[in-house]
C-alpha positions, 0 to 999 in steps of 0.5 A, spaced: 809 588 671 809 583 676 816 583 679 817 574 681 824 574 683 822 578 690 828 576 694 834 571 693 832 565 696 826 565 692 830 566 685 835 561 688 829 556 688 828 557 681 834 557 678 835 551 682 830 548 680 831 550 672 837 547 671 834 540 675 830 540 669 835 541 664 840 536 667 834 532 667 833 532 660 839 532 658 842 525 662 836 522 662 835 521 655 828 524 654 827 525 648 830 527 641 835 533 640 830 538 637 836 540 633 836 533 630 831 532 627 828 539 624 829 541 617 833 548 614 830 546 607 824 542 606 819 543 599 817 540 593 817 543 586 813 541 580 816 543 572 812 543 566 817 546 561 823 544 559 829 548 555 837 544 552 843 549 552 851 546 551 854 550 556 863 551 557 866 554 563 862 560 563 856 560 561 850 556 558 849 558 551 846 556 544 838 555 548 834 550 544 826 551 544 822 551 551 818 544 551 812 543 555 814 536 558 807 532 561 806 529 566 810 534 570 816 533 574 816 532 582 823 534 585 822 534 592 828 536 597 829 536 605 836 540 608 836 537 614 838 540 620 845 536 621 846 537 614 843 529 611 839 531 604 834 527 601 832 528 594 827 525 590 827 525 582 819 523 580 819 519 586 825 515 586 830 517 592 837 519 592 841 521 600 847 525 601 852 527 606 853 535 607 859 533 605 857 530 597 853 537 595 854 544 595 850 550 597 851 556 593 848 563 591 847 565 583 846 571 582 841 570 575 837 565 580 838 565 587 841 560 592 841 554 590 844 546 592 848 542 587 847 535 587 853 530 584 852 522 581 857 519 577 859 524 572 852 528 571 850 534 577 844 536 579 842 544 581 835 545 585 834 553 585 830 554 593 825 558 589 823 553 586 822 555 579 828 552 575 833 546 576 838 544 571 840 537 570 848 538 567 851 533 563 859 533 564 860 528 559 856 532 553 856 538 555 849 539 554 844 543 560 838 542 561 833 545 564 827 545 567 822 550 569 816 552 573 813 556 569 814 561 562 818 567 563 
């Protein structure tokens, strides 16, 4: 290995030089923050199965038939890295803050983000395979379904 920082002056150079370009960047407004305008969460998912469930505080129960639904529904989701969401359902377009939905962890179906309009919440699961549409007023869940377990 070559050793680069042979003496004090040569090491003192570099490092001056380095923050010069960091200060650069920073006062002199260069660019975007990268931290800004990455993505923590940024997929699209596709359901061609469909199920009804009534639901209460504790679980879902009384599952009705799983229906093949056609065309497909398209659910895509961006997590940005500032915590700003965009959601689209089939094409049509919803925006939150991080502070209008929820991260959390389901033990049956893994992490997942709660979306909430109105009375009505919307569960996208990160891998993809299930989203639940909960219905508050009627108490009815409906899921939906990548593929047939």
């Amino acid at each position: 290995m070559i050793n680069v920082f042979k003496s004090f002056s040569k090491t003192a150079l570099f490092k001056a030089s380095f923050f010069a370009v960091l200060f650069c960047l920073a006062a002199c407004d260069l660019g975007p923050d990268p931290a800004a305008d990455g993505a923590r969460f940024n997929k699209r998912f596709h359901y061609y199965y469909t199920q009804d469930c009534d639901f209460n505080a504790f679980e879902a129960y009384n599952c009705g038939p799983i229906h093949s639904i056609s065309p497909s529904m398209t659910v895509s989701l961006r997590i940005d890295s500032d915590g700003l969401a965009t959601l689209s359902l089939d094409g049509d377009y919803y925006y939150y803050l991080a502070s209008e939905y929820t991260e959390g962890y389901d033990p049956e179906y893994g992490r997942y983000y709660n979306f909430y309009q109105d009375d009505d919440e919307l569960t996208v699961y990160q891998d993809g395979y299930t989203l639940a549409y909960w219905d508050n007023n009627h108490s009815i869940v409906t899921y939906y379904y990548y593929d047939l377990y």
